[in-house]
N, C-alpha and C positions, 0 to 999 in steps of 0.2 A: 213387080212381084215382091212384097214383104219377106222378111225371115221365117215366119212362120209358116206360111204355104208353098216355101221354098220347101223348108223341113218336111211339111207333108207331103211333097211330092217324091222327093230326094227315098224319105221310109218308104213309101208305096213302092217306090220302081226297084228299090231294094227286095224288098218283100215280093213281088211281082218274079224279080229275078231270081230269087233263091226260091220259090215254087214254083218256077218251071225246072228250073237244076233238079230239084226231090223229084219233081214229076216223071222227068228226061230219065234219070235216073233209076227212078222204080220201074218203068216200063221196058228200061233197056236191062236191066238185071236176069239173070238166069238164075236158075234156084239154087245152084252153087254158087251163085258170087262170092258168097260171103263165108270165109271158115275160118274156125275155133276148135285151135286142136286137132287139126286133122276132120273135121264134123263140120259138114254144110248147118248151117242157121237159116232156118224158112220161113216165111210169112210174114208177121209184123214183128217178130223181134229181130229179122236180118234188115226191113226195113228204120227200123229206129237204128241200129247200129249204123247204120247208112247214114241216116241222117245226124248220126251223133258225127260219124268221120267231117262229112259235110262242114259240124261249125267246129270243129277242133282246126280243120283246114282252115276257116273261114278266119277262125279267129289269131292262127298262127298267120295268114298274110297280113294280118292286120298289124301286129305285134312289128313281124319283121317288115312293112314299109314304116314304121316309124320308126324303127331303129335306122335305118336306110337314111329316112329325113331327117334325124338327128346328128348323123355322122357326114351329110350333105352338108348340112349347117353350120358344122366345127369345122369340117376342110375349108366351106365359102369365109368363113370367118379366120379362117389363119390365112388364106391368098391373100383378103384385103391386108390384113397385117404388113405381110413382106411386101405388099405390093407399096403399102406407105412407106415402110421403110428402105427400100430401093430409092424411093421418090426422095428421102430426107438425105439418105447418103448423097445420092445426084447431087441435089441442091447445096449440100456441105461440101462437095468436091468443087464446085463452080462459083462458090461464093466469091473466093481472093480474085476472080477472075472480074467478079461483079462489084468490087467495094470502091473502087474510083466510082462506076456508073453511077452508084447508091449514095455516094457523098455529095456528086454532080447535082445528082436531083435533089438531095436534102436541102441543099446550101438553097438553089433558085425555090425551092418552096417556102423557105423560110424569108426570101426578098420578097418572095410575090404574095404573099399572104395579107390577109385584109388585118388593118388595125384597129 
């Protein structure tokens, strides 16, 4: 499947989904649902107000999962951090432990090397 008729499917089932929600939604509505000021709103102005709440919602989860993945992003990005640096201290702690080993192998590397 291409990007593009990824994209058109992905809109449709979006659009699909958010007209059944309005649908579910009008149908399930009593004629007070909706009030302003103490005043039921009826007909098609309680329904637009509906459907305005609808993308205010729609558009606040949107907002705040990306804030979400943003601050996912900077945590995963500072673990690797400490996680490297754990990794460097180790290796700094166990070095004098390793500098015979590391001289061992230099020297026989530099006998056995080609001329």
């Amino acid at each position: 499947m291409t990007n593009t008729k990824r994209n058109y499917a992905l809109a449709i089932s979006l659009l699909s989904a958010f007209f059944v929600l309005v649908c579910l939604s009008y149908f399930s509505m009593d004629t007070s649902a909706i009030t302003i000021d103490g005043e039921p709103v009826h007909g098609i102005a309680g329904l637009g107000l509906a459907i305005g709440g609808v993308v205010i919602g729609c558009i606040a989860t949107f907002f705040a999962l990306g804030v979400t993945g943003i601050v996912l992003a900077g945590v995963s990005i500072f673990l690797i951090a400490l996680l490297a640096f754990i990794a460097g201290a180790i290796l700094l702690a166990i070095l004098p432990a390793l500098l015979p080993l590391l001289l061992i192998i230099g020297i026989i590397s530099l006998i056995a090397r080609k001329k």
